[in-house]
C-alpha beads as a LAMMPS data file, in Angstrom:
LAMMPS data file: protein, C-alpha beads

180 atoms
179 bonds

1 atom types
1 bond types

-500.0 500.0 xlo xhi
-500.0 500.0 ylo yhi
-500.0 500.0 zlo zhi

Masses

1 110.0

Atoms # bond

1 1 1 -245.007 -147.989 -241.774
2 1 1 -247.930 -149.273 -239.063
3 1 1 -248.758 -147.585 -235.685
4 1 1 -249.960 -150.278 -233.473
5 1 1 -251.892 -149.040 -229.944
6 1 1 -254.254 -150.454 -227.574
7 1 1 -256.560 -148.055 -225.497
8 1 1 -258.131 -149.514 -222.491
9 1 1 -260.849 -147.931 -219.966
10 1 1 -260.368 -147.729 -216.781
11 1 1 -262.235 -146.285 -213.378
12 1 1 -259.259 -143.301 -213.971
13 1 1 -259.780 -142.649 -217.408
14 1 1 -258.222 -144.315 -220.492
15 1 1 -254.684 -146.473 -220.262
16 1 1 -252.028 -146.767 -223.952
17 1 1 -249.792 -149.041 -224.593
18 1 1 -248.554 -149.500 -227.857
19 1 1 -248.782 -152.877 -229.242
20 1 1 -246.802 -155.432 -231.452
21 1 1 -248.533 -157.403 -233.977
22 1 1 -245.947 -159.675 -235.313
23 1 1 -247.818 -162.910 -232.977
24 1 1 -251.058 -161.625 -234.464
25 1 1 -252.460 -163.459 -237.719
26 1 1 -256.259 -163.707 -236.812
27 1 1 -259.212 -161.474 -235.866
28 1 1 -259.445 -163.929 -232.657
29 1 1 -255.750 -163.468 -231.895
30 1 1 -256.193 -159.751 -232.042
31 1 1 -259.176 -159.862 -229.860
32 1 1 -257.332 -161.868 -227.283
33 1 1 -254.739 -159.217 -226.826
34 1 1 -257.277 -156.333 -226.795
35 1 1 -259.079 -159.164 -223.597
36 1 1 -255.694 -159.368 -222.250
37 1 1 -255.384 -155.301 -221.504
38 1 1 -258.794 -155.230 -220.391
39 1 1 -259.583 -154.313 -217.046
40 1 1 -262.452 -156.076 -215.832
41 1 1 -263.705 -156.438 -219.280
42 1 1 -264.224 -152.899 -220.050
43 1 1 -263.506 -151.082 -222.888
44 1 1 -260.736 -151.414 -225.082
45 1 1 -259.881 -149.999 -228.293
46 1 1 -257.171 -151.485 -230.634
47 1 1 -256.017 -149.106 -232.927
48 1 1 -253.618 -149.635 -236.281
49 1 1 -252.984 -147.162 -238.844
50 1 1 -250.824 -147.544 -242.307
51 1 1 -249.512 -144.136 -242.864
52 1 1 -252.166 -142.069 -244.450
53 1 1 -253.679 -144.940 -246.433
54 1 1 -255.936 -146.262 -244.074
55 1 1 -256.682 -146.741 -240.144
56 1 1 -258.868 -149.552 -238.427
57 1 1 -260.353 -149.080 -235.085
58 1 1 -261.948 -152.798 -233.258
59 1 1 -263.634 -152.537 -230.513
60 1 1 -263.924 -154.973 -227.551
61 1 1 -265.818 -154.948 -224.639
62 1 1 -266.069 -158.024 -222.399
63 1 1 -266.711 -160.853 -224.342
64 1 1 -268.767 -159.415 -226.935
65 1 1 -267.727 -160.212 -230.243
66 1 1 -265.697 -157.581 -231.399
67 1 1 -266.929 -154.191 -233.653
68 1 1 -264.338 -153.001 -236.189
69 1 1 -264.367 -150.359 -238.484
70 1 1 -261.915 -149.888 -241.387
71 1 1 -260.889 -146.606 -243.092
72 1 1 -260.188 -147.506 -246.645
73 1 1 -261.616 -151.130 -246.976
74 1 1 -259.931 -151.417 -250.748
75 1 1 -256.557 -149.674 -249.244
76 1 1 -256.395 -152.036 -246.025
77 1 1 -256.672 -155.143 -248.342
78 1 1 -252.966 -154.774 -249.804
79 1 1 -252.165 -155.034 -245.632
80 1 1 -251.505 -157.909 -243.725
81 1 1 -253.007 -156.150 -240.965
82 1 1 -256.227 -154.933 -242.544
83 1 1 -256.743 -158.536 -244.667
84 1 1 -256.977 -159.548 -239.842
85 1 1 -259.396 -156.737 -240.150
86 1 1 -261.676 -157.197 -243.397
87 1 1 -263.258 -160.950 -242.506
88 1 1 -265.922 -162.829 -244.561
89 1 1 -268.746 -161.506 -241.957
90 1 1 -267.369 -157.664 -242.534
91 1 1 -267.276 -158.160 -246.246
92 1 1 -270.387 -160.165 -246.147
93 1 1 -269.101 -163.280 -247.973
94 1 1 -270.059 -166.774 -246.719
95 1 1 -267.095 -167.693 -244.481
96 1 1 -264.502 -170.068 -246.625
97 1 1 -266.676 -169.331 -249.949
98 1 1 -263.478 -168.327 -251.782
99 1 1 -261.500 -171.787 -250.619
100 1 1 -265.117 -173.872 -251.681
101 1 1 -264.944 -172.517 -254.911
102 1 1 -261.724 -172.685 -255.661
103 1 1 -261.146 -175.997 -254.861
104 1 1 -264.070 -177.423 -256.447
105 1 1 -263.150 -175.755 -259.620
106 1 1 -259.874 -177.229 -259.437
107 1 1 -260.807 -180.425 -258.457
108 1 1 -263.298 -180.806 -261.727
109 1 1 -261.477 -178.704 -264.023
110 1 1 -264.142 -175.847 -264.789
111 1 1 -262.108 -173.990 -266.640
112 1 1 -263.986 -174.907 -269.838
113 1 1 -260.881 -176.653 -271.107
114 1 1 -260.133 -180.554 -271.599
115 1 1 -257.219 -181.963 -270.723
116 1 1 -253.858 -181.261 -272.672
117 1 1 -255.794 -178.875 -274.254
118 1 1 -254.581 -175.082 -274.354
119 1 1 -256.514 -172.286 -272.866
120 1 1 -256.914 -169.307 -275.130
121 1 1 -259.899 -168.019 -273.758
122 1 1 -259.711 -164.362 -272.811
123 1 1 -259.361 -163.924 -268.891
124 1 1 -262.359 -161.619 -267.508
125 1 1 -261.205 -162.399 -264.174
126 1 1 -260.074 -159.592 -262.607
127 1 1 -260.576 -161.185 -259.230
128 1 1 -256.885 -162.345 -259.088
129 1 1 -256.560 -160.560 -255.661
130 1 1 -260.105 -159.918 -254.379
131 1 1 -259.754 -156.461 -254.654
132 1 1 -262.692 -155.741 -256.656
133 1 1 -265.438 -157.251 -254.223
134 1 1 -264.061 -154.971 -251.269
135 1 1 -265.493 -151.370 -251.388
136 1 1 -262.954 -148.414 -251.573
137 1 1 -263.730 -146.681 -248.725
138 1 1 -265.007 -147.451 -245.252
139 1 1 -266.423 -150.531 -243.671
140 1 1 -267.641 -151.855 -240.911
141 1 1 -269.381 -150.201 -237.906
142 1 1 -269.729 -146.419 -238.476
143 1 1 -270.998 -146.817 -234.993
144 1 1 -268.798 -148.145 -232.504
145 1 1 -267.569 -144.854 -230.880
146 1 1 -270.599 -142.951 -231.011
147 1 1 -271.179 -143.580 -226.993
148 1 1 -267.981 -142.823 -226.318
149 1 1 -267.594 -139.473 -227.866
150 1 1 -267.237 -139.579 -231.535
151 1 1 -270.486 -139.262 -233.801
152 1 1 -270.790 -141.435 -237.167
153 1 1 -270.451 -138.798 -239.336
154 1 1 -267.181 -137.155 -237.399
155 1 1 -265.989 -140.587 -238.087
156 1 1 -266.572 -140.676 -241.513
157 1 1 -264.999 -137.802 -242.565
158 1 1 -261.582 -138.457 -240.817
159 1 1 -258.620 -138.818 -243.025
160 1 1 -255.104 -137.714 -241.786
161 1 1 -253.903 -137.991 -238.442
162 1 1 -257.580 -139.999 -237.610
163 1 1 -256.393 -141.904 -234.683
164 1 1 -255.159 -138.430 -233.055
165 1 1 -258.726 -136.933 -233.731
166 1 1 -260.407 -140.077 -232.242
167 1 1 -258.277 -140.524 -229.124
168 1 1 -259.003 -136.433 -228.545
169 1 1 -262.365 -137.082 -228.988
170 1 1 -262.534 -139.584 -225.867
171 1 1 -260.360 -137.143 -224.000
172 1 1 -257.452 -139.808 -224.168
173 1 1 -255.139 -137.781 -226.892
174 1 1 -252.798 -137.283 -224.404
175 1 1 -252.244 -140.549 -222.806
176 1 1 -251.565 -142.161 -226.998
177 1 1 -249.287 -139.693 -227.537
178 1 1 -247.095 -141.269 -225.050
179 1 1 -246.988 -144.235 -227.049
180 1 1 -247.012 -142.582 -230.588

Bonds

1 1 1 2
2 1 2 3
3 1 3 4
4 1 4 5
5 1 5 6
6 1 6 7
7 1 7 8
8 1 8 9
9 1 9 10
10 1 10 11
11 1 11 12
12 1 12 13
13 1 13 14
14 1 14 15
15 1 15 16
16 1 16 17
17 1 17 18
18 1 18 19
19 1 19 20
20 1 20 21
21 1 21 22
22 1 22 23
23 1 23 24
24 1 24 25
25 1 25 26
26 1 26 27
27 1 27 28
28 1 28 29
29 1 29 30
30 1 30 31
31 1 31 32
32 1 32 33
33 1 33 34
34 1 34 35
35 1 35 36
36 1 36 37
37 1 37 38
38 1 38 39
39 1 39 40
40 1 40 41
41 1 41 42
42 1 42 43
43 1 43 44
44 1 44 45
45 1 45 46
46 1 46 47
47 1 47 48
48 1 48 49
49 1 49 50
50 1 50 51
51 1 51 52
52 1 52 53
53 1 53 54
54 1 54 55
55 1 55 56
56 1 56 57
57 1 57 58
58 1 58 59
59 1 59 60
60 1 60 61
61 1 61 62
62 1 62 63
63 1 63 64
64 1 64 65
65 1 65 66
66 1 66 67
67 1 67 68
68 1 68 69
69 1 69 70
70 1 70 71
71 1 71 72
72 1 72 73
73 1 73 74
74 1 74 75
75 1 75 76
76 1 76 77
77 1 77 78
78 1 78 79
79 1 79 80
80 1 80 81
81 1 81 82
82 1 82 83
83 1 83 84
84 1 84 85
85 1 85 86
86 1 86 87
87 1 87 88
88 1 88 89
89 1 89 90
90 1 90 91
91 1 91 92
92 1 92 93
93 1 93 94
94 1 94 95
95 1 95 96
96 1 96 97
97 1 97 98
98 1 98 99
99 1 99 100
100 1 100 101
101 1 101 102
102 1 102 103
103 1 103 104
104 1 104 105
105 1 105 106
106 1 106 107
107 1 107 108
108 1 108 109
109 1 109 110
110 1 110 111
111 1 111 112
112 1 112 113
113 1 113 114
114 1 114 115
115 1 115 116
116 1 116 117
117 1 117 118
118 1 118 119
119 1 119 120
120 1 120 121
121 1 121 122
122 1 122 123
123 1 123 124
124 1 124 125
125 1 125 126
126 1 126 127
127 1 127 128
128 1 128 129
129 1 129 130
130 1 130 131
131 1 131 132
132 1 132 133
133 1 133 134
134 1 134 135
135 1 135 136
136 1 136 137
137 1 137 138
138 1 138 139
139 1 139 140
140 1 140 141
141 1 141 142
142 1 142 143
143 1 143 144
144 1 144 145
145 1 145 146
146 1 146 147
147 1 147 148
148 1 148 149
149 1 149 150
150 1 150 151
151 1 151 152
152 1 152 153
153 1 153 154
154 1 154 155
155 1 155 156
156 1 156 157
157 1 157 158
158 1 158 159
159 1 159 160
160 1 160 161
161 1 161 162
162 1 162 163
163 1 163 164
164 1 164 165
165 1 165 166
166 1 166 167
167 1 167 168
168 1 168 169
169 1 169 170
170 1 170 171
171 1 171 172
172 1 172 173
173 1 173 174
174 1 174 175
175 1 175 176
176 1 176 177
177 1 177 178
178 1 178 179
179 1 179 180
């Protein structure tokens, strides 16, 4: 189960709407719908949380690129909304590596087998599903709501009900329960 909310400044204080992500399947789509609720490029906070597994808050403001920070990096990666999240730059992976090397592995057969021959060599990669090169626990920028209320270490240690603690925090608890 996902909670989906936007959070957007405003001259009067802070503005929810809750938010469907079925349209969304890129980091750039999300950030277009966080530009979209903006008002004059202000603040706005996209929020999604998976139960108690993990939450991600991005950050946009203006046209900055955007500042994300995920709860459970390893958790969010079984997601189809933290895999939006957890990008090459945030996992600090050359963008596309995975798709080079794969294809040029494929393409010249490195699998240390000829042709028509079988492979019985034992299979040490455990990389099937990227999960060990993402770091169980959090990622991304500790940072990104220290201005606004909520130091990096608060941050840190939230677990359950996180985005309730962070949207009390910027005095806005009341205006995503409406939405929750």
């Amino acid at each position: 189960m996902y909670f989906a909310a936007l959070l957007a400044r405003t001259e009067d204080g802070w503005e929810a709407s809750d938010t469907d992500l079925d349209d969304v399947e890129t980091l750039s789509d999300l950030t277009d719908l966080a530009r979209e609720a903006s008002v004059d490029e202000d603040t706005v906070l996209v929020f999604i949380e998976q139960e108690d597994a993990w939450f991600g808050v991005i950050r946009v403001d203006g046209e900055e690129d955007p500042r994300i920070y995920v709860s459970n990096a390893s958790a969010a990666t079984r997601s189809s909304y933290g895999e939006i999240l957890l990008t090459d730059e945030l996992l600090g992976r050359e963008p596309g590596a995975e798709d080079s090397i794969a294809a040029l592995e494929e393409l010249v057969g490195l699998d240390g087998t000829e042709d028509d021959e079988p492979d019985n060599a034992p299979d040490n990669d455990n990389d099937d599903d990227g999960l060990d090169a993402v770091p169980a626990g959090p990622l991304g920028d500790t940072g990104l709501l220290s201005d606004l209320g909520l130091p990096e270490a608060e941050l840190l240690m939230l677990r359950s009900d996180a985005l309730v603690e962070i949207a009390d925090a910027l005095g806005a608890a009341e205006v995503l329960e409406t939405v929750r």
